[in-house]
C-alpha positions as CSV (number, residue, x, y, z in Angstrom):
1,X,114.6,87.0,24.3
2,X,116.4,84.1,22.7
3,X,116.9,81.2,25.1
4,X,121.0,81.4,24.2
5,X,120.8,85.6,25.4
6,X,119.0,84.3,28.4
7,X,121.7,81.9,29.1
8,X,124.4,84.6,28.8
9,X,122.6,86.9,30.6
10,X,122.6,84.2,33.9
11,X,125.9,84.2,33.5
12,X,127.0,87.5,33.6
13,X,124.1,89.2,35.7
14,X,125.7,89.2,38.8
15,X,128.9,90.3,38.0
16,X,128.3,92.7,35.1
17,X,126.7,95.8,37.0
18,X,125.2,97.5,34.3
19,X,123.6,94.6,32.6
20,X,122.1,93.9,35.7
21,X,120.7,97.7,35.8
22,X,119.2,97.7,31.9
23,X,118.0,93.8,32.4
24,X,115.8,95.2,35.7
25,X,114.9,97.9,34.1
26,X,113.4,96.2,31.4
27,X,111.4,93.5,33.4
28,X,109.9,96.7,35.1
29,X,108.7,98.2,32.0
30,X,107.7,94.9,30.8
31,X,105.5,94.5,34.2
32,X,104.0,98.6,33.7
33,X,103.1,97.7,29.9
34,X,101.1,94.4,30.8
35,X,99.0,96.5,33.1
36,X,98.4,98.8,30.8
37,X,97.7,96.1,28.5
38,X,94.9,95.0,30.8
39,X,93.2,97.8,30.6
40,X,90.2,98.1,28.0
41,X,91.2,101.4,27.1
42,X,93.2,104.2,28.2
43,X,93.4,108.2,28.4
44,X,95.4,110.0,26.2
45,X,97.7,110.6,29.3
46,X,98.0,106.6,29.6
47,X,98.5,106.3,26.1
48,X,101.4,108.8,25.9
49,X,103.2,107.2,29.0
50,X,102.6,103.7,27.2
51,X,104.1,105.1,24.6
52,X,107.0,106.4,26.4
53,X,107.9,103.2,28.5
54,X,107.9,101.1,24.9
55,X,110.0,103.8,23.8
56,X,112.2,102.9,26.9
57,X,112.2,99.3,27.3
58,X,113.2,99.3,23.9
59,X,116.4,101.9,24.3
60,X,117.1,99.1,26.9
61,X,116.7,96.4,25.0
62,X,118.8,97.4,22.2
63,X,121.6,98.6,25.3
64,X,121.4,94.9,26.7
65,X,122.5,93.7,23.1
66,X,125.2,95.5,23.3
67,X,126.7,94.9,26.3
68,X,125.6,91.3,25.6
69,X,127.6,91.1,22.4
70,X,130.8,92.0,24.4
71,X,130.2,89.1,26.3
72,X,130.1,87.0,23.5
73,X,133.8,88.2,22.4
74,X,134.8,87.6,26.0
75,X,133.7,84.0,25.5
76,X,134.3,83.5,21.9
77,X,130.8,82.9,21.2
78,X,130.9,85.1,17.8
């Protein structure tokens, strides 16, 4: 993430209640996909759930940009 959404994001974390779900959420699935990063190779099971939580962190990520653009308005930022 851009230094300026990180920024907003401190801002609003704590009292924006759905950011703060999506913005855990997707430090988890960060966290799951560097272990199975580490790995040398995985199973096809592995692979699919890899697949799945990329699919997922970035559902999330695209869901923080949204919310994160309304903050933006709210601070006249665009």
């Amino acid at each position: 993430m851009e230094q300026r959404d990180l920024e907003l994001i401190g801002r609003w974390i704590e009292r924006d209640p759905e950011l703060k779900k999506y913005v855990e959420e997707h430090r988890e699935f960060e966290k799951k996909l560097e272990e199975f990063n580490r790995r040398p190779y995985l199973t096809a099971a592995e692979t699919m759930e890899r697949k799945r939580l990329q699919k997922l962190k970035l559902a999330g990520r695209d869901k923080i940009e949204q919310i994160l653009a309304q903050h933006r308005k709210k601070e006249g930022m665009i």
